[in-house]
C-alpha positions as CSV (number, residue, x, y, z in Angstrom):
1,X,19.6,21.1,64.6
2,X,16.5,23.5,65.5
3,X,15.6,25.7,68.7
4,X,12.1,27.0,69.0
5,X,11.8,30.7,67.5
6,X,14.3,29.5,64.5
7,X,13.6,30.8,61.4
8,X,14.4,28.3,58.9
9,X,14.7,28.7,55.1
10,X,14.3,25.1,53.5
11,X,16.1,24.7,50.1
12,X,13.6,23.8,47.7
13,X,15.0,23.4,44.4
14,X,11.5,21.4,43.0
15,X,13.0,18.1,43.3
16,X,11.2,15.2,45.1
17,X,13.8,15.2,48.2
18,X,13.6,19.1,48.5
19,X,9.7,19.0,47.9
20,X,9.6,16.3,50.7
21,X,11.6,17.9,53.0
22,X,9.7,21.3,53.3
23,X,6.2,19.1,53.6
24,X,7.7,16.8,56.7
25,X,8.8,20.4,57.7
26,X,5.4,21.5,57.8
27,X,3.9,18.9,59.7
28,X,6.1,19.4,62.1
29,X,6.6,23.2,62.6
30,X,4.4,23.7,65.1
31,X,6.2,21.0,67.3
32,X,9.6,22.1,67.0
33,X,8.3,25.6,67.3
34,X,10.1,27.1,63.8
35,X,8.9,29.8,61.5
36,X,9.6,28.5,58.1
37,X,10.3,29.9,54.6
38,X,11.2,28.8,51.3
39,X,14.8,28.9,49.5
40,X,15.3,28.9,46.1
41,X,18.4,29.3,43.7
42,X,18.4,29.3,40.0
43,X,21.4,28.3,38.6
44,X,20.4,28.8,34.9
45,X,21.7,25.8,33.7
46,X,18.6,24.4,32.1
47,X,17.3,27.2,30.3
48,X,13.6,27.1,30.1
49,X,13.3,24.3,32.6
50,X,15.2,25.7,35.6
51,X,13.0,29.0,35.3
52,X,10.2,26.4,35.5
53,X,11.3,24.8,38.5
54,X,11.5,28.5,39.6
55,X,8.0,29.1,39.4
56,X,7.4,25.7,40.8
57,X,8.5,26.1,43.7
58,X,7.6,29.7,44.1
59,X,3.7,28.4,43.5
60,X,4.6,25.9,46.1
61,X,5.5,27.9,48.7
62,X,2.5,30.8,48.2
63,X,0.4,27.3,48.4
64,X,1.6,27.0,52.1
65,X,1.4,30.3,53.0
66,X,5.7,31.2,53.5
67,X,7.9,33.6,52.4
68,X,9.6,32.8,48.9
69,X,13.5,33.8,49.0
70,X,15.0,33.3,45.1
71,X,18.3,34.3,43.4
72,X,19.4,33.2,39.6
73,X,22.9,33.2,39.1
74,X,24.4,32.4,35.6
75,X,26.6,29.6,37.4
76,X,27.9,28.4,33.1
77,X,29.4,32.0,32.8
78,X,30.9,32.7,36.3
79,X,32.4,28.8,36.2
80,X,33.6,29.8,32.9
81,X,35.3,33.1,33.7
82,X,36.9,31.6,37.2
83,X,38.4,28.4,35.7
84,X,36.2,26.4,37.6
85,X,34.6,22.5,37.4
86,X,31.0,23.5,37.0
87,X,29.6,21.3,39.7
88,X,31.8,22.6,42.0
89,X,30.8,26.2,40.7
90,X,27.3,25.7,41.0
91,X,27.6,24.2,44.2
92,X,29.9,27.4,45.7
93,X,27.0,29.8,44.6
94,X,24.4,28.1,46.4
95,X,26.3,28.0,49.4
96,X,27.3,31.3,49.3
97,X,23.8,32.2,49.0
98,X,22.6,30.1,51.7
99,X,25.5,31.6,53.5
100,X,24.2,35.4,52.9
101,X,20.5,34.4,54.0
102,X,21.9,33.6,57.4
103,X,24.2,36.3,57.8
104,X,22.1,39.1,56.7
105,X,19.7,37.6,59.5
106,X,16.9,36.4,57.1
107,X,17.0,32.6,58.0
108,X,18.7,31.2,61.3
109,X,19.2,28.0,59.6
110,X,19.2,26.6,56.0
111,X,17.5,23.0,55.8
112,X,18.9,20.9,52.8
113,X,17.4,17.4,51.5
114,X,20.6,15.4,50.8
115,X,19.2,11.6,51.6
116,X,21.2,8.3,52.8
117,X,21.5,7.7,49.0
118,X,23.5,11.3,48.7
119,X,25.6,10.2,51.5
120,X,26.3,6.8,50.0
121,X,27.1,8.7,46.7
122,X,29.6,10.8,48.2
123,X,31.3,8.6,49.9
124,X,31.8,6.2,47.1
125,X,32.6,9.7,45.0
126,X,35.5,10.4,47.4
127,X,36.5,6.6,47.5
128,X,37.1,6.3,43.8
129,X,39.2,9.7,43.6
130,X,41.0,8.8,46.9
131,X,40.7,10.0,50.2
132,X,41.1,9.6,53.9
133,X,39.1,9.5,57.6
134,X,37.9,13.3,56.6
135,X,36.7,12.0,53.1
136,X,35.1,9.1,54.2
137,X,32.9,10.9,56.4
138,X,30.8,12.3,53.2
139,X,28.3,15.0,54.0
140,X,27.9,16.1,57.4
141,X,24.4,17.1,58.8
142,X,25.2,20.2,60.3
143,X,28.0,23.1,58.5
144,X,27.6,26.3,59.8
145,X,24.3,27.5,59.4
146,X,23.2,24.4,56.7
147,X,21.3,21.8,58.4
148,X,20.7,18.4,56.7
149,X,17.6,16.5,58.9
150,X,17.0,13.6,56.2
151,X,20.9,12.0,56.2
152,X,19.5,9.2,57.5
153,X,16.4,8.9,54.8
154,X,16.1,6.9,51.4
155,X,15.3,8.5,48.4
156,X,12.8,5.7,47.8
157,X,11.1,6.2,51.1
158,X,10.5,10.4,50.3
159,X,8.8,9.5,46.7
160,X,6.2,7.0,48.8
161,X,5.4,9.5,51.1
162,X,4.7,12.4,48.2
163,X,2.4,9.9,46.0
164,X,0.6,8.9,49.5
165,X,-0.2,13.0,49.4
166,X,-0.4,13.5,45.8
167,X,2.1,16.2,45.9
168,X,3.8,16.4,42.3
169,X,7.7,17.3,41.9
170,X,10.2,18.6,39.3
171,X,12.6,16.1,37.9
172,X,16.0,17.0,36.6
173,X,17.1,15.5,33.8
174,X,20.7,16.5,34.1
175,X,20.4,13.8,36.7
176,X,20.2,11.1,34.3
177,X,23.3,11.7,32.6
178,X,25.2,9.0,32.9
179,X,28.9,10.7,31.7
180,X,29.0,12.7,35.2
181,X,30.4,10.5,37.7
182,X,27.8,11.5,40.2
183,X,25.2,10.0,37.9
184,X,27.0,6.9,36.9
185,X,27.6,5.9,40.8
186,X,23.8,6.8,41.1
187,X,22.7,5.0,38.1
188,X,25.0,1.9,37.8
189,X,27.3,1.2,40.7
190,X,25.0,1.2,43.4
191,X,22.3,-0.9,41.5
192,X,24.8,-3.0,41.2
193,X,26.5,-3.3,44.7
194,X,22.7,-3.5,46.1
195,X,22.0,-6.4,43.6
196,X,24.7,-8.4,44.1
197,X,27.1,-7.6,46.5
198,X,25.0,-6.4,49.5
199,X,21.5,-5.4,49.8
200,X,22.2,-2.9,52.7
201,X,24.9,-0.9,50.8
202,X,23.4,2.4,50.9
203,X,22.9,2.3,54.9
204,X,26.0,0.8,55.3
205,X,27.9,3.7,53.8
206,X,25.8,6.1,55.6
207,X,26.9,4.3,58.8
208,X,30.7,4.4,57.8
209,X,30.0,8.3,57.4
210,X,29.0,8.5,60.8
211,X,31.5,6.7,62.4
212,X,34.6,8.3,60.3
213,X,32.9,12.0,61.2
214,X,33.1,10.7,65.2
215,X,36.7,9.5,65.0
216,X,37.4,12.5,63.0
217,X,36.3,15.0,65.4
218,X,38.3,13.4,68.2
219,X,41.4,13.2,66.3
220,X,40.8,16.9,64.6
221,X,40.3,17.9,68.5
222,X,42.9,16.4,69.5
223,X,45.5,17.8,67.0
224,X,44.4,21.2,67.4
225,X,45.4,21.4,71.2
226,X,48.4,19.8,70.4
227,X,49.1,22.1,67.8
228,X,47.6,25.4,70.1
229,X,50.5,24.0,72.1
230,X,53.4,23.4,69.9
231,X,52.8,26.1,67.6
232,X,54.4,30.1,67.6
233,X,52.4,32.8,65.7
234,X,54.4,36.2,64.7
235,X,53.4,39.0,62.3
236,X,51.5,36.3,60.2
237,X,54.1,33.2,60.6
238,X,53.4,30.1,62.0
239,X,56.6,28.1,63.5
240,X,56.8,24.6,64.7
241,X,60.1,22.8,65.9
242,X,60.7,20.0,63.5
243,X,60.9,17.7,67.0
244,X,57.1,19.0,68.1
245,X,56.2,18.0,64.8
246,X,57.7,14.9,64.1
247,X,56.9,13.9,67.7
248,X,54.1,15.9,68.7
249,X,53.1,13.2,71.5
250,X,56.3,12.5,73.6
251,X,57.0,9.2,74.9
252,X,56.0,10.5,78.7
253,X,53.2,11.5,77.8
254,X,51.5,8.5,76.0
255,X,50.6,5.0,77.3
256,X,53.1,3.0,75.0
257,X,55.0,1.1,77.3
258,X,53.8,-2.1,75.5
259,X,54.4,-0.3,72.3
260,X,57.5,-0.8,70.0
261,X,59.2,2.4,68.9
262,X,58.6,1.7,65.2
263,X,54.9,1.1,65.5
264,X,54.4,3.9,68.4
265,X,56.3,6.7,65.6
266,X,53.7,5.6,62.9
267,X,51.1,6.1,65.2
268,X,52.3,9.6,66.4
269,X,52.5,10.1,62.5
270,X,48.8,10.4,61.9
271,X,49.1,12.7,64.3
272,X,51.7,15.0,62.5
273,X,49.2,15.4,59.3
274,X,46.7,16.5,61.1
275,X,48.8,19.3,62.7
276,X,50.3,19.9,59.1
277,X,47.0,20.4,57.6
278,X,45.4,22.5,60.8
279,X,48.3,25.3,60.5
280,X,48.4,25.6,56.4
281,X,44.4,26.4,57.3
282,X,45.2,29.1,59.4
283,X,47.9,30.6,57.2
284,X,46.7,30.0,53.7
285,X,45.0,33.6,51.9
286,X,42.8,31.7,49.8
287,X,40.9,28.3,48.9
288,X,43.0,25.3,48.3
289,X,42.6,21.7,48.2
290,X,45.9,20.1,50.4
291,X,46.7,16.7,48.9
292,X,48.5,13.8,50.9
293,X,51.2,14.1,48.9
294,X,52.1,18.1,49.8
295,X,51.2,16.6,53.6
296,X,53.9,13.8,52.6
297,X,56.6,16.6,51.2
298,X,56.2,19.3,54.4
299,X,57.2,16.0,56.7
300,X,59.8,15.5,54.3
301,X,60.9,18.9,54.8
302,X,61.1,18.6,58.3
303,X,62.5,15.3,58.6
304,X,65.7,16.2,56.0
305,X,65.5,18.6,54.6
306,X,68.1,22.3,54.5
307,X,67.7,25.2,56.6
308,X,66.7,27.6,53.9
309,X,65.1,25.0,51.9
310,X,60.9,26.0,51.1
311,X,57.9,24.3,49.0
312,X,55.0,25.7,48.1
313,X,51.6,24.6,48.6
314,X,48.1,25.6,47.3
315,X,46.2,27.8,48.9
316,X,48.8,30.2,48.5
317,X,51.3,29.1,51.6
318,X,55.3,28.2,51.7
319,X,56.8,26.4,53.9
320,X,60.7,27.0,54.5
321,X,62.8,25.0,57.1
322,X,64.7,27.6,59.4
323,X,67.4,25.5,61.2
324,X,65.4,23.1,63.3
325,X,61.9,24.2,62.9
326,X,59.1,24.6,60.0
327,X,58.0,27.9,59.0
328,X,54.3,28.2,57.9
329,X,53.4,31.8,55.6
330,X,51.0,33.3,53.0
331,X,53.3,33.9,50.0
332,X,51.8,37.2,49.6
333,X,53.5,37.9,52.7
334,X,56.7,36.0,52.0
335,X,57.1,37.9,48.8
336,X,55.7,41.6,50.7
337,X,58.9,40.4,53.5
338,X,61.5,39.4,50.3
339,X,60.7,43.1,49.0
340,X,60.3,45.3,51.9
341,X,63.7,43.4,53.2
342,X,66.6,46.7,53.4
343,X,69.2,45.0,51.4
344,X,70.8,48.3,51.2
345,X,71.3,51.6,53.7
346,X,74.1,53.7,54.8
347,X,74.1,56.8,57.5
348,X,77.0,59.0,58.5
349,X,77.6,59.7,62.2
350,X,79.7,62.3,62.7
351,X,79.6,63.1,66.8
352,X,81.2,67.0,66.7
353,X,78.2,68.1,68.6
354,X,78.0,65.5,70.6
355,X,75.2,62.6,71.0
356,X,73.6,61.5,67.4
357,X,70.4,59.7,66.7
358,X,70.0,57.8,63.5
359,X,66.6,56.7,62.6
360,X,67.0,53.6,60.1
361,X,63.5,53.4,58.3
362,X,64.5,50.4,56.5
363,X,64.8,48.5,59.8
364,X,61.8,50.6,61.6
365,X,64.8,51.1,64.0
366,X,66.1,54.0,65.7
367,X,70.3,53.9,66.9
368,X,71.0,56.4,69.8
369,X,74.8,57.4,70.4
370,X,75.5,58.7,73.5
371,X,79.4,60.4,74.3
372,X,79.8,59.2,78.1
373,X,82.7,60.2,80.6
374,X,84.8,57.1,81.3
375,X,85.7,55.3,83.7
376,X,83.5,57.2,86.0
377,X,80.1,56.0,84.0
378,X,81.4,52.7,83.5
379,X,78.3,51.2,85.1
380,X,76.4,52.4,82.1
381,X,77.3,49.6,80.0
382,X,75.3,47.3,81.9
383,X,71.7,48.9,80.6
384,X,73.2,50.7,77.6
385,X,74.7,48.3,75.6
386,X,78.1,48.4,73.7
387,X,80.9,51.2,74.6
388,X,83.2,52.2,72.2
389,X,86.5,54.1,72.8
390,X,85.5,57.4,71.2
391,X,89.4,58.7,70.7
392,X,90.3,55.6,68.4
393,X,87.8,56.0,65.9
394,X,87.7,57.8,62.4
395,X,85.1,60.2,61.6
396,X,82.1,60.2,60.4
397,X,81.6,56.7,61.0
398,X,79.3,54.6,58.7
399,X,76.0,53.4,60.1
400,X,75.0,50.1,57.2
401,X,73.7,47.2,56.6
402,X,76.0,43.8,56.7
403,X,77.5,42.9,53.6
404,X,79.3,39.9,52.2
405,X,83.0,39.7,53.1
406,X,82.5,42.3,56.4
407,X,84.9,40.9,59.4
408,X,85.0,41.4,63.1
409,X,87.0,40.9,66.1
410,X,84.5,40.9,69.0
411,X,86.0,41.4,72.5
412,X,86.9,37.9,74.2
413,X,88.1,36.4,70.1
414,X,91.8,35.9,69.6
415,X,91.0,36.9,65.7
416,X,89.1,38.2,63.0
417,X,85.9,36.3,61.7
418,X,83.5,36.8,58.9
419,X,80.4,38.2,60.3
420,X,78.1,35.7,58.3
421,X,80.2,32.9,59.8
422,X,79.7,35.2,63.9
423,X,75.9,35.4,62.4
424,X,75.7,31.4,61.8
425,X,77.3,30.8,65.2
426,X,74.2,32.8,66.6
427,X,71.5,30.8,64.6
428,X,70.8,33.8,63.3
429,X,69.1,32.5,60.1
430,X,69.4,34.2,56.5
431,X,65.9,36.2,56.7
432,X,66.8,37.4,60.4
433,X,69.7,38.7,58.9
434,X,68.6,40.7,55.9
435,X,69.6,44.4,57.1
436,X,71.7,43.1,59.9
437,X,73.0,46.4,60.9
438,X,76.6,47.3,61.3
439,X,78.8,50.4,62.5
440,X,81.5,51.2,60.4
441,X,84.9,53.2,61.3
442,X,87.3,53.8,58.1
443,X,87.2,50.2,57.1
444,X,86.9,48.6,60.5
445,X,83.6,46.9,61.5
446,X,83.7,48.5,65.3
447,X,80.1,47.4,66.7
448,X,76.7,45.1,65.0
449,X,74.1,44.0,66.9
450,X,73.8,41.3,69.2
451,X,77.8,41.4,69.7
452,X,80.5,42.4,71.9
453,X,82.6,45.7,70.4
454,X,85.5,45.2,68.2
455,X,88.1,44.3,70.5
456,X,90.5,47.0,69.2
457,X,87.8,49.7,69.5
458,X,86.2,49.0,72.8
459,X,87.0,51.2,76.0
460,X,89.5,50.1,78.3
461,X,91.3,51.7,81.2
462,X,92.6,54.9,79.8
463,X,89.6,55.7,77.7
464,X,88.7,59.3,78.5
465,X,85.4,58.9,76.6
466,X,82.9,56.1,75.5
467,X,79.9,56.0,73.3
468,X,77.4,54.4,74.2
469,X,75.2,52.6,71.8
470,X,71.7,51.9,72.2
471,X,68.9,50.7,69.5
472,X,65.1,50.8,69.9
473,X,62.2,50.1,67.8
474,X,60.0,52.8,66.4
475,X,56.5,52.5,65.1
């Protein structure tokens, strides 16, 4: 948790935990070679008594000689004006705080005095609202720049050691209040498990913790190379094939010979959610809490659901199936996509002076149209693309986007098809195809990307001269 030279703020809000912490701190700074400080945040929730505990622990650290760090935050308005559970608001504002200390280079490390009771708490907290392996790994002793060195450490133990040096505390009466959950699990359920149920409750939990945060970290671990693997980012996308996700670990590559296929799919399935979860973190704009039930409905998705079909999630994120893979987005930028999409453009080519160049802003494209000599240049199709029989078409042609009902012959088809029937053959799905460009002669579809010519416009043996078509993208 602590190199030597570390400057550590410890979180003293003027409890008995916090007051502990920064005395076992102090007895043992010059061993672990730290520079300490002291870390305060007012939430303002207590009126006269949280200034108290303010100037409590401000006293206490000009006692010991350390720096005093101290912000008040009205945490009842700004939970009020954001929406916000007020526990979880208070809580954000002291981490964000913590947070600035370390970035702003004023503590290497912020020490906080959550106890084996804490962990205990939290983990029967997230037990009675539901959770999984992630959940039932409670509090974890080390998150970014927070360090919590008394996880293993009873409550009980941390009063003994204050009376035994007659260092007084702050109590918190909110504590008491048995209609938060917290409190009641605290005050009640614990007593009672410890009681009658199992003396050794409190470490027991603590241990669970431990063990689910182990298991945890191998599986997150292992999920992420999988999904590192199996994943394709593009301009803010992520894509995974329905088969990488529904099967992320092939048969080949996993020792299940003694394994039936039922049993080995369920197993592979705990892989899936990881992954699920893992990309909707990368994508997501802003906080969300993902839920095994959206988890549940993206597998869903990809199991049987429609190419075109989407869901949201929170966090801000939609998920659409495209054909057979899963498509992962902020839906900031699925609705920037939806309205920068060029549902509608049209440019007239008319070739009297020869070559034309059509820049399409809608498509960040530009179209080059060359006139060649032909047969002699013939070999120019190869690198140029599509070549048209100049002396059969109408002019000015009609440079567009597709459009329902548009039909086309391409060279080697013994009829006319729709071109959203050509575009389906292609997998081309229905985003892709927004703006699908087209070039127009009269009312004959003669060229659009990605085909062969219109077989009645392309150049054969007594073309005199082609037109070559060419597209390129412009920044």
């Amino acid at each position: 948790m602590l190199r030597p030279g570390d400057r550590v703020g410890v979180a003293v809000s003027g409890g008995a935990d916090s007051v502990a912490l920064l005395l076992l701190l102090l007895e043992l700074r010059e061993k672990l070679g730290v520079v300490l400080s002291v870390v305060h945040f007012n939430h303002k929730l207590r009126g006269n008594a949280s200034d108290a505990d303010e100037k409590f622990v401000a006293r206490l650290a000009a006692k010991h000689g350390l720096e005093f760090h101290n912000v008040s935050v009205d945490v009842a308005k700004k939970a009020k004006k954001e929406r916000a559970n007020l526990e979880d608001a208070a809580r954000r504002a002291r981490y964000d705080y913590f947070r600035s200390l370390a970035e702003s280079g004023v503590c290497k490390r912020i020490a906080v005095a959550h106890t084996a009771d804490d962990q205990a708490e939290t983990v029967v907290a997230h037990l009675l609202r539901g959770t999984g392996l992630a959940g039932l790994g409670g509090i974890h002793p080390i998150a970014g720049p927070v360090i919590r060195p008394l996880l293993s450490v009873r409550r009980s133990e941390l009063r003994h050691f204050l009376r035994a040096r007659k260092q007084t505390w702050r109590e918190d009466a909110t504590n008491r209040d048995t209609k938060r959950m917290r409190a009641r699990i605290r005050k009640k359920l614990l007593p009672l498990l410890e009681k009658q149920f199992q003396p050794a409750i409190v470490e027991h939990l603590a241990t669970l913790a431990e063990l689910a945060r182990e298991d945890e970290a191998f599986l997150d671990a292992l999920a992420k190379a999988r999904t590192v693997m199996l994943t394709q980012k593009k301009d803010g996308q992520v894509r995974i094939a329905v088969d990488d996700l529904s099967q992320p670990w092939k048969r080949g590559e996993f020792n299940a010979q003694h394994t039936e296929d039922t049993e080995f799919a369920e197993k592979k399935k705990a892989l899936s959610t990881r992954m699920v979860r893992q990309i909707v973190e990368k994508v997501k704009p802003r906080a969300g809490q993902l839920g095994a039930n959206h988890v549940e409905a993206v597998l869903e998705l990809a199991r049987s659901g429609q190419s075109g079909n989407s869901i949201s999630l929170p966090g801000g994120v939609e998920v659409r199936k495209d054909r057979d893979a899963l498509v992962f987005q902020a839906v900031e930028n699925a609705a920037r996509a939806s309205e920068s999409t060029p549902h509608e453009y049209e440019y007239k080519i008319d070739l009297a002076g020869g070559d034309a160049e059509v820049r399409v802003a809608e498509l960040g494209c530009v179209f080059r149209l060359r006139v060649i000599d032909w047969p002699p240049k013939r070999g120019e199709t190869s690198t140029d693309g599509a070549v048209l029989d100049r002396d059969r078409l109408r002019f000015p042609m009609v440079l567009r986007n597709w459009r329902p009902g548009d039909r086309l012959r391409p060279m080697g088809h013994r009829s006319a098809h729709k071109l959203k029937r050509l575009l389906n053959e292609r997998h081309v799905s229905r985003w892709e195809r927004d703006g699908w460009p087209v070039l127009a002669s009269g009312s004959d579809l003669v060229w659009t990307r990605g085909f062969p010519m219109a077989a009645e416009y392309a150049a054969n043996e007594r073309t005199r001269a082609g037109i070559v078509i060419a597209e390129e993208k412009f920044e």
